[in-house]
C-alpha positions as CSV (number, residue, x, y, z in Angstrom):
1,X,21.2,-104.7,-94.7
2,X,19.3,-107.2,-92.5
3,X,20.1,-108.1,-89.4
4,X,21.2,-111.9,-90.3
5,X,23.4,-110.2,-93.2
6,X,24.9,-107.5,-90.5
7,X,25.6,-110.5,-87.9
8,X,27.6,-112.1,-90.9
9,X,29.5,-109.0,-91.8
10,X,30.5,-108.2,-88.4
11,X,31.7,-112.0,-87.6
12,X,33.7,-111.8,-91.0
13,X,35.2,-108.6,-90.1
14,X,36.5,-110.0,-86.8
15,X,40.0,-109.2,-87.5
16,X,39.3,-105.8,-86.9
17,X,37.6,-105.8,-83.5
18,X,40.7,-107.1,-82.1
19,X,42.3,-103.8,-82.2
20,X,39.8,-101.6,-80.9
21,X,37.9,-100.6,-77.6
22,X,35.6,-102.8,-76.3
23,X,33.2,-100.0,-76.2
24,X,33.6,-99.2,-80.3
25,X,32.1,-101.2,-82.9
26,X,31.8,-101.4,-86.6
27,X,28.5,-100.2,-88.6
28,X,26.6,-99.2,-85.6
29,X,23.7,-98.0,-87.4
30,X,22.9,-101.4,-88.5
31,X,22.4,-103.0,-85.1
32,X,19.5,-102.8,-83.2
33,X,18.2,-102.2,-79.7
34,X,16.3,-104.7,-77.5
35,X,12.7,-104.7,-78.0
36,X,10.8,-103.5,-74.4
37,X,6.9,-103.7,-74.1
38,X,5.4,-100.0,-73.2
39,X,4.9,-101.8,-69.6
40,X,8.6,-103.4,-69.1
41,X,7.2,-106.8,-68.5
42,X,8.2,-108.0,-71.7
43,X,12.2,-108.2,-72.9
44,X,13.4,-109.6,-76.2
45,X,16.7,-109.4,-77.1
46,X,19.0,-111.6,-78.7
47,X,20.8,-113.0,-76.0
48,X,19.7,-113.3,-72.4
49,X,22.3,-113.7,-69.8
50,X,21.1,-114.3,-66.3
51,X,24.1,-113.3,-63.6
52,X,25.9,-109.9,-63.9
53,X,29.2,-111.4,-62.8
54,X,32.6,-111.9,-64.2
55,X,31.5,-114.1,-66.9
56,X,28.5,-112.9,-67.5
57,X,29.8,-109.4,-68.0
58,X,32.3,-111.2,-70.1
59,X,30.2,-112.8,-72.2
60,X,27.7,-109.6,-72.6
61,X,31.0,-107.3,-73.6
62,X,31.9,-110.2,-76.5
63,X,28.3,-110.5,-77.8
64,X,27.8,-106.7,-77.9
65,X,31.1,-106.6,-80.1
66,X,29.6,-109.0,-82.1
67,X,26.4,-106.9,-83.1
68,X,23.9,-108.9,-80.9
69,X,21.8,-107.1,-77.8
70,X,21.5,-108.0,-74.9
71,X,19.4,-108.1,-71.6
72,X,21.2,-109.0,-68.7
73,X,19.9,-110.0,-64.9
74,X,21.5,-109.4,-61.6
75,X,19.7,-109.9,-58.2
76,X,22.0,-107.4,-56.6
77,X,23.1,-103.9,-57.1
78,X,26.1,-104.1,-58.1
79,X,27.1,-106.0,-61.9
80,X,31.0,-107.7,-61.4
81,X,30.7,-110.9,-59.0
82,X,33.6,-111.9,-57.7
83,X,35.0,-108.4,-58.2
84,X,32.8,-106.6,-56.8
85,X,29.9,-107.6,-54.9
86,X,31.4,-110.5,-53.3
87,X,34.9,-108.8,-52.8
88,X,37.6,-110.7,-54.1
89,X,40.2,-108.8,-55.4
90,X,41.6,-110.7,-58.7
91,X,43.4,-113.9,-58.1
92,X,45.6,-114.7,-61.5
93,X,48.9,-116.1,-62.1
94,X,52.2,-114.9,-62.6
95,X,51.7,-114.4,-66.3
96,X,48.9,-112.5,-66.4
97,X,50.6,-109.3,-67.4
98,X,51.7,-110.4,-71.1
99,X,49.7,-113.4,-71.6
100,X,46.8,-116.3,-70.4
101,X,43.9,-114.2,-70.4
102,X,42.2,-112.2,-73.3
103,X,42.7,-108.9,-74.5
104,X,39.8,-107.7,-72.9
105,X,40.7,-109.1,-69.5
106,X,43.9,-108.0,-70.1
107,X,41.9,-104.2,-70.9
108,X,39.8,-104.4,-68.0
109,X,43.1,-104.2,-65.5
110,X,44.7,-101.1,-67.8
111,X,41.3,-99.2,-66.5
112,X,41.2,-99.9,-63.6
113,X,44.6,-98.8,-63.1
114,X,43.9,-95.7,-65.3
115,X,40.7,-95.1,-63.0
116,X,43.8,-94.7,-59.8
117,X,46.1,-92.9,-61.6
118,X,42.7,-90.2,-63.0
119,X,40.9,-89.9,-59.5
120,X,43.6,-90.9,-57.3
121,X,45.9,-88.6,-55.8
122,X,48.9,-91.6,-56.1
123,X,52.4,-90.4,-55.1
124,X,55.4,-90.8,-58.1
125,X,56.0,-93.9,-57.5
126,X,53.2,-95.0,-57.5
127,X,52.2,-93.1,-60.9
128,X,55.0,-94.1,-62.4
129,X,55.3,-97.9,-61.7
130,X,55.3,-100.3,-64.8
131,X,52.2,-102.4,-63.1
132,X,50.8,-100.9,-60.7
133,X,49.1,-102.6,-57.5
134,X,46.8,-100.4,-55.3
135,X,47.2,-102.5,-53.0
136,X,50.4,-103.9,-53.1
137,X,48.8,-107.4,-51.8
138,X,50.5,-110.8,-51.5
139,X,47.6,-112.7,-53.5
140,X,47.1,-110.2,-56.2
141,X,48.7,-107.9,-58.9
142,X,45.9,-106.1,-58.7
143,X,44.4,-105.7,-55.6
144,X,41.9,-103.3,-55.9
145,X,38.4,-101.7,-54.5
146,X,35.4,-103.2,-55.2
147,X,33.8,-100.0,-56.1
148,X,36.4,-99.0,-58.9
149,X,35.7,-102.5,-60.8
150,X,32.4,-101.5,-60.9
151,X,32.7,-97.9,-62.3
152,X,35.4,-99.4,-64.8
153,X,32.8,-102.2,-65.8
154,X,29.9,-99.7,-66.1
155,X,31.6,-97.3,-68.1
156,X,32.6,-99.8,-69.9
157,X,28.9,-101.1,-70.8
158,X,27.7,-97.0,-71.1
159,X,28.0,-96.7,-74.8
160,X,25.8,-99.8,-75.0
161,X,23.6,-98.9,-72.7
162,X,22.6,-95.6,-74.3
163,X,21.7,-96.9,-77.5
164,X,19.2,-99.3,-76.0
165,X,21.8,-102.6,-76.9
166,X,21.8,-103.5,-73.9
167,X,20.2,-103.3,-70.8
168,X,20.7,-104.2,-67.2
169,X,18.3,-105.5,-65.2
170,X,19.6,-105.3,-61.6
171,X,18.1,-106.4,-58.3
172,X,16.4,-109.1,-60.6
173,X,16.3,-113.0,-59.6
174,X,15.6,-114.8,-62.7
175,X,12.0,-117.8,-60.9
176,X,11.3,-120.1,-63.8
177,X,11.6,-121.1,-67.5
178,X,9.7,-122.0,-70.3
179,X,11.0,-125.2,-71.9
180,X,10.1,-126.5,-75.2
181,X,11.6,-129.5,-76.3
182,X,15.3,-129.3,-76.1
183,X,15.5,-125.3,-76.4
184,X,14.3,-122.5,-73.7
185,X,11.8,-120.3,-75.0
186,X,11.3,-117.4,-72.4
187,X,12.9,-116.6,-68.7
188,X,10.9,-115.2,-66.3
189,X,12.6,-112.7,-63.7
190,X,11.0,-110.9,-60.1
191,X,12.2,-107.6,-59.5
192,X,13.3,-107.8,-56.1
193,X,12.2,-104.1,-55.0
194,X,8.4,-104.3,-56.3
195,X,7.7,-107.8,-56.5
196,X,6.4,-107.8,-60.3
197,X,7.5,-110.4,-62.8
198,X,9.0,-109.9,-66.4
199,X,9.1,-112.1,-68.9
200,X,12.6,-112.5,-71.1
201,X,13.6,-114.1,-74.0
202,X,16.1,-114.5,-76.3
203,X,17.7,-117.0,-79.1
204,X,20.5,-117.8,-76.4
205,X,20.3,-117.8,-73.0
206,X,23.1,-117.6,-71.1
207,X,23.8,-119.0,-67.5
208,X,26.2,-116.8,-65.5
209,X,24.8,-117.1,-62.5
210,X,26.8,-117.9,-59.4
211,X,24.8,-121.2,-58.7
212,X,24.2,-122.4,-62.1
213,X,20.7,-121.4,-61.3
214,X,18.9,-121.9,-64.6
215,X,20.2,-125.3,-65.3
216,X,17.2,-127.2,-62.8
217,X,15.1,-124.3,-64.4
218,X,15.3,-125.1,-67.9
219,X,15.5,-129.7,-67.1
220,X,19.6,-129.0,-67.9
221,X,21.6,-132.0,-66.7
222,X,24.0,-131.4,-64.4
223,X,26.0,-132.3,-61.3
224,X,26.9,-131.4,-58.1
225,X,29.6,-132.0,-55.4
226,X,32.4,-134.6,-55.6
227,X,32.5,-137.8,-58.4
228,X,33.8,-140.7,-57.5
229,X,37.0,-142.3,-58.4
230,X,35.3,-144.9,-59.9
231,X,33.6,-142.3,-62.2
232,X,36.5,-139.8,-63.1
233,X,39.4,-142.1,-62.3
234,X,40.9,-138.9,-60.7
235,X,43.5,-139.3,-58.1
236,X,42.2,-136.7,-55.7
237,X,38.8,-138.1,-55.9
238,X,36.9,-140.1,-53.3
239,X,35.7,-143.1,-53.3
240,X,32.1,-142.8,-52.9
241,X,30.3,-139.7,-54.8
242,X,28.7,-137.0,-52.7
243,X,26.8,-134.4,-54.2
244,X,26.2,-132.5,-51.0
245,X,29.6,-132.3,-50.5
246,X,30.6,-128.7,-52.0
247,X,33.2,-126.3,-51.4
248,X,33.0,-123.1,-48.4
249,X,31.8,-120.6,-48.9
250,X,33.0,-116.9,-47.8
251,X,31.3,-114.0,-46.7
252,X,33.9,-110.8,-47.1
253,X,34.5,-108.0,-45.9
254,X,36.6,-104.7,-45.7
255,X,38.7,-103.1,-43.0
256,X,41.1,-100.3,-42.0
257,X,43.5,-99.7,-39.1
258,X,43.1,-96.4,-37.6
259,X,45.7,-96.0,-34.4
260,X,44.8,-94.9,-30.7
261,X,40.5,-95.1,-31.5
262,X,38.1,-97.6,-30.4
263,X,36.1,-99.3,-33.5
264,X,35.5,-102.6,-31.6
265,X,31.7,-103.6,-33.2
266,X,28.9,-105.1,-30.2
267,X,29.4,-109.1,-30.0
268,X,28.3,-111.0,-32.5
269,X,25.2,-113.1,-31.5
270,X,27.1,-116.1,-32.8
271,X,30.6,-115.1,-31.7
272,X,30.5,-117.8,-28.4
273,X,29.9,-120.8,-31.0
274,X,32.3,-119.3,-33.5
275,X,35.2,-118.8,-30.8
276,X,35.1,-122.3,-29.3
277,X,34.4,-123.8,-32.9
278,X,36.9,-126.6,-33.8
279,X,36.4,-127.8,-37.3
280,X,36.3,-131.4,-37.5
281,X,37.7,-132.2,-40.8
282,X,39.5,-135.0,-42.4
283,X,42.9,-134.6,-42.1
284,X,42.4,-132.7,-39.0
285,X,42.3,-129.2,-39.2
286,X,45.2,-127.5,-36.7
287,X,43.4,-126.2,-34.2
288,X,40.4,-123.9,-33.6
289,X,39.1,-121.9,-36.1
290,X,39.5,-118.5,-35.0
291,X,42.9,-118.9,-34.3
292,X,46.5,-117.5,-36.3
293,X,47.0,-120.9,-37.6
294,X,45.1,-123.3,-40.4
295,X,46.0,-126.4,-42.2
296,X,48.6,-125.4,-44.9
297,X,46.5,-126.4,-48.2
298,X,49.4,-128.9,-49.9
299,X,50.6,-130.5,-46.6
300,X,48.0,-130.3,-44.2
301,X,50.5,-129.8,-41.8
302,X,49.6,-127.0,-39.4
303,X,50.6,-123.5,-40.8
304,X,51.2,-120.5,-38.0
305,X,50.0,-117.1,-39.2
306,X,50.5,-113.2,-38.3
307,X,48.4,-110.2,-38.0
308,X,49.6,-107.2,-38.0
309,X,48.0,-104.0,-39.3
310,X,51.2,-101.4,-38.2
311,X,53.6,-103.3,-40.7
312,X,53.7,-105.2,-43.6
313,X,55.6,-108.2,-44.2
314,X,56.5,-110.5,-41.0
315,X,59.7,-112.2,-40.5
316,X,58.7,-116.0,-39.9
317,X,54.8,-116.0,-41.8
318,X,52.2,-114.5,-44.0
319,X,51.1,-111.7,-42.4
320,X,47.4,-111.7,-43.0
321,X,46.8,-107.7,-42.7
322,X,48.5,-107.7,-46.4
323,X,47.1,-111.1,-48.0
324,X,44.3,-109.2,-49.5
325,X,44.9,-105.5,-49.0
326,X,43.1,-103.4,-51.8
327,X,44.5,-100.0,-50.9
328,X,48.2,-99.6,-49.7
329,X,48.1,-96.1,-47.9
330,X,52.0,-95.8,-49.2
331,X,50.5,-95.2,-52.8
332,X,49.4,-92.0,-52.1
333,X,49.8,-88.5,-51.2
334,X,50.9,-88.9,-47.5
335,X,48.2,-88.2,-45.1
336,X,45.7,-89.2,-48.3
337,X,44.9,-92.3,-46.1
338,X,45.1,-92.8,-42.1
339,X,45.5,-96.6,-43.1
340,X,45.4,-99.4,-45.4
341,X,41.9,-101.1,-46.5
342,X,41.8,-104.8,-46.6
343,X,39.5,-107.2,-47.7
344,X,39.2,-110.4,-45.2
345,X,39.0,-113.5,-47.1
346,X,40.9,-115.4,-44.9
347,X,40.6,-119.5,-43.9
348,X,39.3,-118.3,-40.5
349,X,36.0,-117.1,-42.1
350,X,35.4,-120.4,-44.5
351,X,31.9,-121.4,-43.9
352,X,31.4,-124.7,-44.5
353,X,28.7,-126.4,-42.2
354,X,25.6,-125.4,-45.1
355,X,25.4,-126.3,-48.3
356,X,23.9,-123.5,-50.6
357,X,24.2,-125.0,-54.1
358,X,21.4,-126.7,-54.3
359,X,19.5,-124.9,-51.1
360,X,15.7,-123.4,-51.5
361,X,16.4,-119.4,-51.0
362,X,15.2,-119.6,-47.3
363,X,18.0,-121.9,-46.3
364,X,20.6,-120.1,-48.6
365,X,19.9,-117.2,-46.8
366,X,20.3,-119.1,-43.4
367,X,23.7,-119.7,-43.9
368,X,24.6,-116.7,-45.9
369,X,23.5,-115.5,-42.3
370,X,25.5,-117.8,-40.5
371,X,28.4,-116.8,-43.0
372,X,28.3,-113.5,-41.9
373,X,27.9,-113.9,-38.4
374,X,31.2,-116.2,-39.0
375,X,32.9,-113.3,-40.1
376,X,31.9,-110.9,-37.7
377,X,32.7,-112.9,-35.0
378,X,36.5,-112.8,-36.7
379,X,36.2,-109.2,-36.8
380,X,35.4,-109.4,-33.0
381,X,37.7,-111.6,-32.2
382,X,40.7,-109.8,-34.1
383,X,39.6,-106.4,-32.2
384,X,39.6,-107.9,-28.7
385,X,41.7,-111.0,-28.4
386,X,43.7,-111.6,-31.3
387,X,47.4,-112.1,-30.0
388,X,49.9,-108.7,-30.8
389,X,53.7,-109.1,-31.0
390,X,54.0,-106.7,-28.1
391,X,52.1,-109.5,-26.2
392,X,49.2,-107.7,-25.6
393,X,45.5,-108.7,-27.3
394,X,43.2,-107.7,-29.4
395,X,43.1,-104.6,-32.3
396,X,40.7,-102.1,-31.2
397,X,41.2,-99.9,-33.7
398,X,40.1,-102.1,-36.4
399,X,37.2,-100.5,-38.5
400,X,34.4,-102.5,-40.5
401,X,34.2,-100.4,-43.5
402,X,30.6,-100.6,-44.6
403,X,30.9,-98.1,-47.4
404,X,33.6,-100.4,-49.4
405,X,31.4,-103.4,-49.9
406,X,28.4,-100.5,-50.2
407,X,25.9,-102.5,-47.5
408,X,24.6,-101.5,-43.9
409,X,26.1,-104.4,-42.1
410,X,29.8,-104.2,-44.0
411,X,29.5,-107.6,-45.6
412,X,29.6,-108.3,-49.2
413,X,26.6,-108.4,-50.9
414,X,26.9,-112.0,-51.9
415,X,28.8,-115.1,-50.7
416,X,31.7,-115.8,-52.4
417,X,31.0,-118.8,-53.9
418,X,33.5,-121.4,-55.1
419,X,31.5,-124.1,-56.2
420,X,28.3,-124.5,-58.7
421,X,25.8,-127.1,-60.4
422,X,28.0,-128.0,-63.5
423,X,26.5,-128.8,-67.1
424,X,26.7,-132.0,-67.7
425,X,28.9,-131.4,-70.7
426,X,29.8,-132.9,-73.8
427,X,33.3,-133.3,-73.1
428,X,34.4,-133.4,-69.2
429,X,37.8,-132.0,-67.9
430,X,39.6,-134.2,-65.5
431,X,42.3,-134.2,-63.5
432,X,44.4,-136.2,-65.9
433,X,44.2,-133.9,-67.9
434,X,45.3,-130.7,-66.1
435,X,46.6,-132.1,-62.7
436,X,50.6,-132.4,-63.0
437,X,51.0,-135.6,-61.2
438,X,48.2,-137.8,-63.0
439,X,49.2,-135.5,-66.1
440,X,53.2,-137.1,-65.8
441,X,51.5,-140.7,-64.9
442,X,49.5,-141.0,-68.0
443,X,51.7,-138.9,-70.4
444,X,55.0,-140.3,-69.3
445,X,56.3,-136.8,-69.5
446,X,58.6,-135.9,-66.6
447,X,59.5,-132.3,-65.5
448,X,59.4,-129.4,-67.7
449,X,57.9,-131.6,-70.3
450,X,54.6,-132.1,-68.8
451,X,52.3,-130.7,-70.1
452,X,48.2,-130.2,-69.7
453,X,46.0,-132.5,-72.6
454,X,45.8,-130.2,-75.4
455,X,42.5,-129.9,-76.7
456,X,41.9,-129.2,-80.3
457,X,39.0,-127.2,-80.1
458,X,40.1,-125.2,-77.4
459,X,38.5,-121.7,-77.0
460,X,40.9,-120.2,-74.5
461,X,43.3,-120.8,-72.0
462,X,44.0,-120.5,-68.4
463,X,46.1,-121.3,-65.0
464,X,45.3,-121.6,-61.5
465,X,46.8,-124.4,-59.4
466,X,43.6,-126.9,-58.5
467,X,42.6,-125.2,-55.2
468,X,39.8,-126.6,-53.3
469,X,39.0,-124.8,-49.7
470,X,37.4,-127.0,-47.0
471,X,33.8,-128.5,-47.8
472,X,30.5,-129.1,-46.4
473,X,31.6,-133.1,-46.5
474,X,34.5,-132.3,-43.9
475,X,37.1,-132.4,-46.8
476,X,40.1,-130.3,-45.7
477,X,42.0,-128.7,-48.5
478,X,42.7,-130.5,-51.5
479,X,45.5,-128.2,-53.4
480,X,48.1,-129.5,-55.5
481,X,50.1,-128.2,-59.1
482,X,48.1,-128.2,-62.1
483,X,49.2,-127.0,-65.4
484,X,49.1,-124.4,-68.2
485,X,45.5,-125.7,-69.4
486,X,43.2,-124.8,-72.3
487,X,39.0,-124.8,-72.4
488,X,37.8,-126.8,-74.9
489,X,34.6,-125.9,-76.5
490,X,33.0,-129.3,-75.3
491,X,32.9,-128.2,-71.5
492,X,30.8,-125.4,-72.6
493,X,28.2,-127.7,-74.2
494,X,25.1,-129.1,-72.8
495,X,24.4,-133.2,-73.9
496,X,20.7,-131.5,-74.8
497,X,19.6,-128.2,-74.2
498,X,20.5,-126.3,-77.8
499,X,20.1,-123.1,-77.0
500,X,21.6,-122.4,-73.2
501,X,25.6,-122.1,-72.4
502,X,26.9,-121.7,-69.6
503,X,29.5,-118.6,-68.6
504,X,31.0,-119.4,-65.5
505,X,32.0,-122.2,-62.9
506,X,28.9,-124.1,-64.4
507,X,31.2,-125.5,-67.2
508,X,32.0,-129.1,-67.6
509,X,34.6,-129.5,-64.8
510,X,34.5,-131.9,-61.9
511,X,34.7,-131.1,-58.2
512,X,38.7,-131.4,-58.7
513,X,39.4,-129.6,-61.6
514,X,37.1,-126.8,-61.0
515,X,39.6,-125.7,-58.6
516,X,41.5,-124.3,-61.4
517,X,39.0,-122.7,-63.4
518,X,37.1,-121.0,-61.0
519,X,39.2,-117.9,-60.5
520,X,38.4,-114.2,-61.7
521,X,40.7,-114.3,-65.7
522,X,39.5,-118.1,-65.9
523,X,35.8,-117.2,-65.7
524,X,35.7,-114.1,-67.8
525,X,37.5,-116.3,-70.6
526,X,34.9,-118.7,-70.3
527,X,32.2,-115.7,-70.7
528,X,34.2,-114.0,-73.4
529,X,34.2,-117.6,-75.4
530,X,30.5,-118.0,-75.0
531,X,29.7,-114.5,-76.4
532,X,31.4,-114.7,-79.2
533,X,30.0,-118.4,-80.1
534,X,26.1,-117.2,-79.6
535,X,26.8,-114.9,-82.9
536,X,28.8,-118.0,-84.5
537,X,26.2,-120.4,-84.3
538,X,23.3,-118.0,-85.7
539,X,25.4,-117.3,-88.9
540,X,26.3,-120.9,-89.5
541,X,22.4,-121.9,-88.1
542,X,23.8,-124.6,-85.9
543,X,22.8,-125.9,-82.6
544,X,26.1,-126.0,-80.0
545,X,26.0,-129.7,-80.4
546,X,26.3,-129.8,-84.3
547,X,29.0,-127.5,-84.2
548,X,30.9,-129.8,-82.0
549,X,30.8,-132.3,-84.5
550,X,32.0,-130.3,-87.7
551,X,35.6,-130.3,-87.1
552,X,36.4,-127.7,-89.6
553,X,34.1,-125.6,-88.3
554,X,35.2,-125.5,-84.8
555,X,38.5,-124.4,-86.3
556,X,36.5,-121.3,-88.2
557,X,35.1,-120.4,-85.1
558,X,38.5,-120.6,-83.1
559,X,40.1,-117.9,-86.0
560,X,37.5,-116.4,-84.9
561,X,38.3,-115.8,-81.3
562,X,41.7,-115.7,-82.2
563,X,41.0,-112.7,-84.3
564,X,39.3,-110.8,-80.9
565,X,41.9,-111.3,-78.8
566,X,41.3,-114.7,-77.2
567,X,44.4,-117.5,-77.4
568,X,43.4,-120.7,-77.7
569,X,47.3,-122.1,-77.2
570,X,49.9,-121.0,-74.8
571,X,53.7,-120.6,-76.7
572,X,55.0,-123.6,-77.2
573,X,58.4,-121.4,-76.4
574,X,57.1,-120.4,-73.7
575,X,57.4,-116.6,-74.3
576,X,54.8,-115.3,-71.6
């Protein structure tokens, strides 16, 4: 059989996929490795997919399913993004357990709380609880280590890996491109350890880096920071455009409690700046930075917070210890942990006075920098003066746990970034059409009625509220309800390039609306769609952009998806 005829058979046969492992695949012997020069300066595979994170691990799993191989980049260490080498434990929404994320999301969470309940020595409860949180957080059902995502996502890639399908390419940064006409011919990445330069190319390329990297690369159109009102017509937008004027960024990291020692670190060589800093935002934000209070996100209003790492939920307010904790030391065998872990990703270490979307790498790495020193001087400021209900100051016994994020200085290996370049798409989500309030103004639909625009060639479906942290404009939050809300193909499609999709927060939002589909289940839908489209297109022998305008084929495609566990529609009964 040749490989067009086996790419056919397998799409044909998608029914079947749906039910089994991510990691099994039909007629195996029929597929074929990526092709690798005797020298490793030359990859060709079928689909390249610069960025190992959520989506692009996403989108490698749904290609891979599909028959295709795949070469994938990653300039860290670690494959998993947000999960992993930035440390952000999974933010979803309530329904996440039964529906509004695929099957292979839905798989991902099953191993990783299989991984606990293997390795772990978890007490019966624990064990035996119907969902399972290691960490019991506030934020998450799943609050977990970084460092079991990314075993469960490596094993999860291991049968691939072995049989050549696919290959990994970490502590790559993808430089340049080669552009010919409206398609990209060949990616060129440095290995970060030895300097040298490979040469990658593919049918598809696939943009799942964090930054939307390869759209200036390849001449992609695209867009940064905030539209204007003018532009969108979106209530929550500004007048005036500003494509400086991007989201914070975070730089996490992990820490324990452990009673009666001394962990404090040395002083921060920013921590002076950082404990007098006022943020001067518009509204105002409530005070100082490094202090238990912020601007509560839908009010403004300010918001007192507690601290706490002896207990766990406080009286009167969130009690930050347990916003993001990934291991609750209450799961486990007693004595198993001294303390709980949590990961700080709090509003007090927001970094918002750089912008690094669109920054050359010697000024992203400035205020990565700054980031961290940001979020060291928390740390500090937490172990020495941060106000106890006993009325003392200060939590010595707070410890920086380097070995969680896996780096020397205890940071995450990577900022934690909200905000991207964005394809200039051709179909643009707006807030009419997921925001609830402009959603009820141009509807006419009142309370349980409203619902988001439903888009006919949607290829998967999502919630967050719209969620946008303080920005390098001096924009204080903007958060507010948003609804049930699909992703329709035409956000994933360039207006030019043919042969590059993007697999991440690089999709055709705005600066308001990707506030909702930026999170962890969101992203990974996004990647899973693109994966399985790449092996679509090459069967039918269409570019993205005449798929988009055969109707009836966009409606193949989407019993496609639907077949491998992606919804395209939440119940209209709502039974999730």
């Amino acid at each position: 059989m040749k490989r067009r005829s086996f790419i056919e058979s397998i799409c044909i046969a998608g029914g079947s996929l749906a039910t089994l492992p991510v990691t099994a695949a039909p007629i195996w012997e029929q597929s074929t490795p990526v092709q690798v020069s005797e020298s490793g300066k030359t990859w060709q595979a079928d689909i390249v997919i610069a960025g190992g994170g959520v989506g692009g691990c996403a989108a490698a799993f749904a290609a891979l399913r599909n028959g295709l191989n795949v070469v994938m980049t990653e300039p860290t260490d670690w494959i998993g993004g947000q999960l992993t080498q930035q440390g952000v434990p999974p933010d979803e929404h309530d329904w996440i357990e039964h529906y509004g994320a695929t099957a292979l999301y839905r798989e991902f969470r099953t191993r990783v709380r299989e991984y606990y309940k293997t390795h772990y020595p978890l007490n019966d409860k624990a064990r035996n609880a119907k969902y399972f949180n290691p960490g019991n957080a506030d934020v998450s059902a799943i609050s977990h280590e970084p460092r079991v995502a990314l075993a469960v996502l490596e094993q999860m890639f291991a049968p691939y890996i072995s049989t050549g399908r696919m290959h990994i390419l970490k502590e790559h940064h993808v430089l340049r491109a080669e552009v010919s006409g409206k398609k990209v011919r060949a990616l060129y990445a440095r290995n970060l350890r030895d300097k040298s330069l490979c040469k990658l190319t593919g049918s598809y390329v696939v943009d799942a880096t964090e930054l939307g990297e390869l759209l200036p690369l390849t001449g992609t159109a695209y867009v940064t920071g905030t539209e204007s009102k003018t532009e969108t017509g979106e209530l929550h937008a500004p007048q005036v455009a500003d494509p400086e004027n991007n989201q914070a960024f975070t730089a996490c990291f992990a820490m324990d409690y452990v009673p009666g020692e001394n962990w404090t670190i040395p002083e921060p060589e920013e921590y002076r700046f950082w404990k007098n800093y006022t943020p001067e935002m518009s509204p105002a934000w409530a005070g100082k930075l490094l202090e238990l209070n912020y601007s509560n996100p839908k009010t403004l209003q300010p918001k007192v917070l507690g601290f706490d790492p002896t207990t766990g939920e406080m009286d009167d307010r969130l009690n930050l210890w347990i916003y993001r904790r990934i291991l609750d030391k209450d799961n486990f065998d007693p004595g198993f942990y001294r303390g709980d872990i949590s990961i700080v990703n709090w509003p007090q270490n927001d970094y918002w006075l750089g912008n690094i979307v669109e920054a050359a790498p010697d000024v992203f790495q400035h205020h990565f920098e700054r980031g961290k020193q940001l979020s060291l001087s928390l740390l500090y400021w937490l172990q020495t003066e941060a106000p106890r209900p006993d009325g003392g100051k200060g939590w010595p016994g707070l410890r920086l746990r380097q070995d969680i994020m896996g780096t020397e200085d205890g940071l995450a290996k990577y900022p934690y970034v909200r905000e991207s370049r964005r394809i200039r798409s051709l179909f643009t989500i707006l807030e009419e059409h997921v925001g609830k309030k402009q959603r009820m103004m141009v509807s006419g639909a009142t309370g349980e009625h409203v619902k988001a625009r439903e888009f006919p060639d949607s290829v998967g479906i999502g919630y967050y509220h719209i969620d946008l942290h303080p920005s390098t404009g001096g924009d204080n939050y903007i958060d507010f309800d948003s609804l049930r809300f699909q992703i329709p193909l035409g956000s994933l499609i360039p207006e030019q390039t043919e042969n590059l999709l993007p697999a991440c927060k690089n999709i055709g939002t705005t600066h308001i609306t990707n506030g909702c589909y930026r999170l962890h289940p969101v992203e990974w839908s996004i990647g899973e769609a693109v994966g399985v489209l790449i092996p679509f297109l090459l069967q039918n022998k269409l570019t993205p952009q005449q798929l988009y305008a055969k109707k009836h084929k966009i409606e193949e495609f989407q019993k496609r998806i639907e077949a491998q566990g992606i919804a395209t529609r939440w119940p209209e009964d709502g039974s999730y």
